[in-house]
Backbone bond lengths (Angstrom), bond angles and torsions (degrees), N, CA, C in turn:
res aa  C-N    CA-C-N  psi(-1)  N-CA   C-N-CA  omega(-1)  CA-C   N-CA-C  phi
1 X - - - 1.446 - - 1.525 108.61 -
2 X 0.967 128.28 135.11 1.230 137.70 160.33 1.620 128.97 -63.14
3 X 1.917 117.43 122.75 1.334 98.81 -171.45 1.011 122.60 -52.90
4 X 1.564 107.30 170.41 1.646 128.98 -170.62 1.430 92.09 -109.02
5 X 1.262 126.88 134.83 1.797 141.84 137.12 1.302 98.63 -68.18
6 X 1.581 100.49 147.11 1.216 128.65 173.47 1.964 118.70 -32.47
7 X 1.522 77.29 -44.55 1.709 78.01 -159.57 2.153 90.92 -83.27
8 X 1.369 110.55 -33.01 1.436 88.74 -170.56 1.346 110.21 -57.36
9 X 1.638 118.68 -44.53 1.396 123.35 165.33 1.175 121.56 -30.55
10 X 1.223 136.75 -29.04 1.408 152.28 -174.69 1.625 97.08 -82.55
11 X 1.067 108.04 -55.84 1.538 112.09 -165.70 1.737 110.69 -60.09
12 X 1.475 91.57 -36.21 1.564 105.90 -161.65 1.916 102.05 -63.58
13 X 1.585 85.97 -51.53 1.814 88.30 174.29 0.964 130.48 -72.22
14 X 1.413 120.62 -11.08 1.915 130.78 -174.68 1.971 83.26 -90.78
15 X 0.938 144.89 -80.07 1.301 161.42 -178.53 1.899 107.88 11.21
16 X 0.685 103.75 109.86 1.834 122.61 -173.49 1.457 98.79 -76.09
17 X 1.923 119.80 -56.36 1.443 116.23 170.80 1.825 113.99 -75.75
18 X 1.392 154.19 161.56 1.486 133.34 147.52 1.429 78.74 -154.14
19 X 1.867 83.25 -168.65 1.692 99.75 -168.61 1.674 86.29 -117.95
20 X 1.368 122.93 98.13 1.453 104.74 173.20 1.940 137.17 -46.69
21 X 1.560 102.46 -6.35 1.081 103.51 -172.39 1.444 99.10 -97.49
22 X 1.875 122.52 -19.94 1.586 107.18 175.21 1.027 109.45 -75.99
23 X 2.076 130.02 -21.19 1.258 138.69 173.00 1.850 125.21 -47.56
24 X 1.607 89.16 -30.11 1.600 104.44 -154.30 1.908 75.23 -95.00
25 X 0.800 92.26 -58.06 2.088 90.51 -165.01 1.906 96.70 -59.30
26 X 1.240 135.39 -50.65 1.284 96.53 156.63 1.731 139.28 -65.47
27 X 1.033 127.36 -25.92 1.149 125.37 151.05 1.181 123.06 -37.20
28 X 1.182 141.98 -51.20 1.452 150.43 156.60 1.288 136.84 -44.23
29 X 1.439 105.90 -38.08 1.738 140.34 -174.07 2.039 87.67 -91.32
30 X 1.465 87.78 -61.43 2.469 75.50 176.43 1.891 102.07 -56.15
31 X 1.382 111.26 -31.39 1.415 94.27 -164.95 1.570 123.59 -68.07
32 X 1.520 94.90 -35.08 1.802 121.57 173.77 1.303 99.16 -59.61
33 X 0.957 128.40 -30.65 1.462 126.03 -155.58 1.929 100.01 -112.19
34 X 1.406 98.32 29.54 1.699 88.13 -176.25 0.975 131.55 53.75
35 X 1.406 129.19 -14.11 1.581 136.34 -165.83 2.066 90.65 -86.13
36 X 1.073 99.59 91.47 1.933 96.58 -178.72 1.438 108.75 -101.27
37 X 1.374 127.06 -33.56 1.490 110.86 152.67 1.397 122.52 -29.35
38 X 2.115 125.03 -65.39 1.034 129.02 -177.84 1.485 117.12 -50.70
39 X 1.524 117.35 -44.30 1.249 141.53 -179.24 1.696 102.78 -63.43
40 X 1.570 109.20 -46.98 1.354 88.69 173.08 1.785 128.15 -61.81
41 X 1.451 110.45 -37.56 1.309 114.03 -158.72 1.695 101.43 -76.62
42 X 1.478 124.95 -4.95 1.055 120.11 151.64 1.192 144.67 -72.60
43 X 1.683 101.41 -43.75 1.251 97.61 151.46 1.530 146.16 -53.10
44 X 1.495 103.80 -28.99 1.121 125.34 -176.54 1.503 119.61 -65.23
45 X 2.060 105.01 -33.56 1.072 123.88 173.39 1.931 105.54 -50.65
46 X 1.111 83.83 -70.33 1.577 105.06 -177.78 1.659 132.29 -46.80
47 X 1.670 99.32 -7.87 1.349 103.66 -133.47 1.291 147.94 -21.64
48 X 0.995 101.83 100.29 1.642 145.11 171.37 1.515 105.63 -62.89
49 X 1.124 108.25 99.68 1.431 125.04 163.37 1.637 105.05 -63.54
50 X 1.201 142.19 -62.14 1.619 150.60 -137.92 1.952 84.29 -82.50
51 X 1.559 93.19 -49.72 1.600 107.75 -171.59 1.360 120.24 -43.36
52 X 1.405 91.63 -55.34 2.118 112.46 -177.52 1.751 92.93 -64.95
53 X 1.405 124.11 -71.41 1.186 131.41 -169.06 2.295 101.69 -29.60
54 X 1.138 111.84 -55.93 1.366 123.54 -173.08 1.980 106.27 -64.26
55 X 1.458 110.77 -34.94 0.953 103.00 163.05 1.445 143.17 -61.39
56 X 1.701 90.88 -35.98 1.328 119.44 166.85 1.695 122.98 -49.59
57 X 1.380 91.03 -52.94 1.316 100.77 169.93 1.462 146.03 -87.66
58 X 1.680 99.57 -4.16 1.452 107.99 143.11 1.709 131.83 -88.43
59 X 1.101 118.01 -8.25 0.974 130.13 168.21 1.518 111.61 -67.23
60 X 1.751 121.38 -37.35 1.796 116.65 -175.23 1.495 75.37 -92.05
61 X 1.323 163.73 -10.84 1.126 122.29 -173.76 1.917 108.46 -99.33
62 X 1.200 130.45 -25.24 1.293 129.82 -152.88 2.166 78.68 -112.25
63 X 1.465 108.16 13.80 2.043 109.42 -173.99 1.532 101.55 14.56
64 X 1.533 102.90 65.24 1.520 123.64 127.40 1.127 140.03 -63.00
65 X 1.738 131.90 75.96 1.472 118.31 -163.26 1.616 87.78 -59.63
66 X 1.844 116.52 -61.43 1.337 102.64 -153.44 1.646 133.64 -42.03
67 X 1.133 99.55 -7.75 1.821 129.40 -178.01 1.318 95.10 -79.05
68 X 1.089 119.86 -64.80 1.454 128.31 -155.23 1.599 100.92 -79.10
69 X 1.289 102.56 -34.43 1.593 93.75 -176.79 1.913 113.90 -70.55
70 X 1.381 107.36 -5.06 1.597 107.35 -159.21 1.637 96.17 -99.83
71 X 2.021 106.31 -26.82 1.675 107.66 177.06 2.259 96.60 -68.13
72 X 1.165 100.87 -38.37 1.798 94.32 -173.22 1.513 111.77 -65.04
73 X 1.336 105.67 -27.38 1.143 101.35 172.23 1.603 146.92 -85.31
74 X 0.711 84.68 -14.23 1.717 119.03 169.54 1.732 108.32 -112.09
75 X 0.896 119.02 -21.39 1.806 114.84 168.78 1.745 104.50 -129.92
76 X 0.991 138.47 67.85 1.705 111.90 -174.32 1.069 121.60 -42.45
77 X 1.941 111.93 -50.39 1.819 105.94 176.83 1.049 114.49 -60.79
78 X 1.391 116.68 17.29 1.727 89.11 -171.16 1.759 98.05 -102.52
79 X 1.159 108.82 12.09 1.432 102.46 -166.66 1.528 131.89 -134.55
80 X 0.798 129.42 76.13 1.711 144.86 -117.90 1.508 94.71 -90.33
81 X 1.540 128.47 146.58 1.819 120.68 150.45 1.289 117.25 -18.65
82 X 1.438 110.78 -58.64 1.324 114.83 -173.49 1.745 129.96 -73.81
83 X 1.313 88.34 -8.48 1.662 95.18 160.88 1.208 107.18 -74.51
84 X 1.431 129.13 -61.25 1.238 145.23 175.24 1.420 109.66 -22.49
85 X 1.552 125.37 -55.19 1.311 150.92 -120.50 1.806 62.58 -104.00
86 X 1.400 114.86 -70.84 2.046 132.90 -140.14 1.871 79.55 -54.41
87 X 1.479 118.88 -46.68 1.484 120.87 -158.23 1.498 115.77 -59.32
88 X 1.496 114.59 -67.37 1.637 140.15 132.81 1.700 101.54 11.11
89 X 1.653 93.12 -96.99 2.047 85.34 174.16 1.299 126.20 -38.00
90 X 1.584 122.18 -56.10 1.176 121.24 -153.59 1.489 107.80 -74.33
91 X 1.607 112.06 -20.07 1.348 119.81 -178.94 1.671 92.64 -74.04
92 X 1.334 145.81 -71.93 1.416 151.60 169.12 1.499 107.05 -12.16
93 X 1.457 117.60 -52.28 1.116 113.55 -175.26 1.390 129.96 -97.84
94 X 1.306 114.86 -3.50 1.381 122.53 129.21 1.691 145.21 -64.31
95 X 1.399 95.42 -1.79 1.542 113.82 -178.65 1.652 112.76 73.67
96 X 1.561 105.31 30.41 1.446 105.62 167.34 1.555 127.39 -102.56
97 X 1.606 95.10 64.44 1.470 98.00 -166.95 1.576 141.53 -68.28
98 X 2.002 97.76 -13.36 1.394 93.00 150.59 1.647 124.19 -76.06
99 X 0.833 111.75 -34.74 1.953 117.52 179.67 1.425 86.60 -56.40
100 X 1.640 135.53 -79.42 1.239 121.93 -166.49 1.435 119.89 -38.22
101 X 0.939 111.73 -38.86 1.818 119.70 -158.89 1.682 94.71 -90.65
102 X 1.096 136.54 -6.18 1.300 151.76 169.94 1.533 109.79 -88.28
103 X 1.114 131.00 -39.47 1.671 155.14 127.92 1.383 104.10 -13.99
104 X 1.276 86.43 -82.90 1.914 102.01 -157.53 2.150 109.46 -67.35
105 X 1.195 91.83 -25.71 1.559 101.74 173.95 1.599 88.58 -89.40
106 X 0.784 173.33 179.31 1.793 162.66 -57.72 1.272 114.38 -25.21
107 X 2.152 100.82 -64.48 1.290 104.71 -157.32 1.890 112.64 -95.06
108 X 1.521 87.82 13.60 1.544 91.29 177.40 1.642 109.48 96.02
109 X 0.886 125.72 22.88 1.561 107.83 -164.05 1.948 93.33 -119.30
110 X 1.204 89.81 117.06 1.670 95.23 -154.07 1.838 91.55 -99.23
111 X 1.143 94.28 -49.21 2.183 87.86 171.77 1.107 90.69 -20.42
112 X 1.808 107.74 -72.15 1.690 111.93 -127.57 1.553 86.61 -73.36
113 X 1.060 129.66 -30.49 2.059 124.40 -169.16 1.536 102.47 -53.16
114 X 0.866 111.29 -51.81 1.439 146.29 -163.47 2.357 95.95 -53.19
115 X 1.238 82.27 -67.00 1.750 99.66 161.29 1.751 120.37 -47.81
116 X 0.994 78.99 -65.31 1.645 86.42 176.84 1.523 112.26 -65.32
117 X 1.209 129.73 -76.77 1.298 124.49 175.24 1.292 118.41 -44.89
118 X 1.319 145.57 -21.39 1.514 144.64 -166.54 2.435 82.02 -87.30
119 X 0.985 114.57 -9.18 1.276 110.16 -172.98 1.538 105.83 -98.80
120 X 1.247 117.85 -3.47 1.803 125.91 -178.31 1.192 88.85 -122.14
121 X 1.358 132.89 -77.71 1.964 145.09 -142.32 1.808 100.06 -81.92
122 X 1.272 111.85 109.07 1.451 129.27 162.09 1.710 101.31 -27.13
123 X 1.457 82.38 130.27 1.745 81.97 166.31 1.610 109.82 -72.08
124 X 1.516 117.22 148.04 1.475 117.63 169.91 1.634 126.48 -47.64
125 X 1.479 123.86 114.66 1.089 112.77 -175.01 1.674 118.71 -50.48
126 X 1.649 105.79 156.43 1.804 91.29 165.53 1.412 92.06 -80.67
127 X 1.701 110.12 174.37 1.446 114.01 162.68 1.309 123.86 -43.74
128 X 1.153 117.31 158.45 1.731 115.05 157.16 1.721 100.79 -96.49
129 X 1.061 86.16 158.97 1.794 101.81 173.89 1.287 107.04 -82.69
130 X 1.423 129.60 144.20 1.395 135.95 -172.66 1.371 97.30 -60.75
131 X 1.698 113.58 148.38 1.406 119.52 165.48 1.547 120.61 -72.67
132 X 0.699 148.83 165.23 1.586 166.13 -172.58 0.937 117.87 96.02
133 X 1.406 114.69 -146.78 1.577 124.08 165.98 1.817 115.29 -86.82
134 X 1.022 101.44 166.58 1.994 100.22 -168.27 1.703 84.32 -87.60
135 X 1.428 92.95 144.76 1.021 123.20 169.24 1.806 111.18 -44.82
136 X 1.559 137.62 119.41 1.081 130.04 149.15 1.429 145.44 -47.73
């Protein structure tokens, strides 16, 4: 397939008539190519059950909320606490501790926020001692 510019990409997904099979072969060609946002909104065009499902599941593995948040949003059942929860870790243990802590603040899980953010947000300084001389 030949690349897409921004705007034909635009056209292709706004498009009321398409050819679902040039839809599905770019979808596939963004997916190979890591680009899974692009890959998603094709599928999405199409809707592609197998498609969304694969998105889904790169999203808990590379703990992409923003991934994951675009399959809930466009599917809600498709997207359980515990995906949420699977995304959260895998983002943590990749050292993506704002995405995790972005995770863990959604579904409520305040330990784990608590974890994650103490790994971005400065611990609170102690005081400093007044400057001058000490008081007599």
């Amino acid at each position: 397939m030949k690349p897409l510019n921004s705007l034909t990409k635009r056209d292709l997904v706004a498009a009321k008539k398409f050819n679902p099979d040039d839809l599905r072969a770019y979808a596939e060609q963004f997916f190979s190519e890591d680009r899974f946002g692009d890959a998603f909104e094709f599928y999405r065009k199409l809707d592609d059950e197998e498609g969304i499902l694969k998105i889904k599941k790169v999203a808990m593995e590379l703990g992409d909320p923003e991934l994951l948040w675009r399959v809930e949003h466009y599917r809600p059942e498709r997207v359980a606490r515990e995906d949420w929860l699977r995304c959260g870790e895998q983002a943590m243990s990749l050292g993506k501790h704002r995405s995790a802590a972005y995770v863990f603040r959604r579904i409520g899980e305040t330990g784990r926020l608590a974890e994650a953010e103490k790994e971005f947000k400065p611990a609170a300084e102690a005081p400093r001692p007044p400057e001058g001389p000490p008081p007599a």
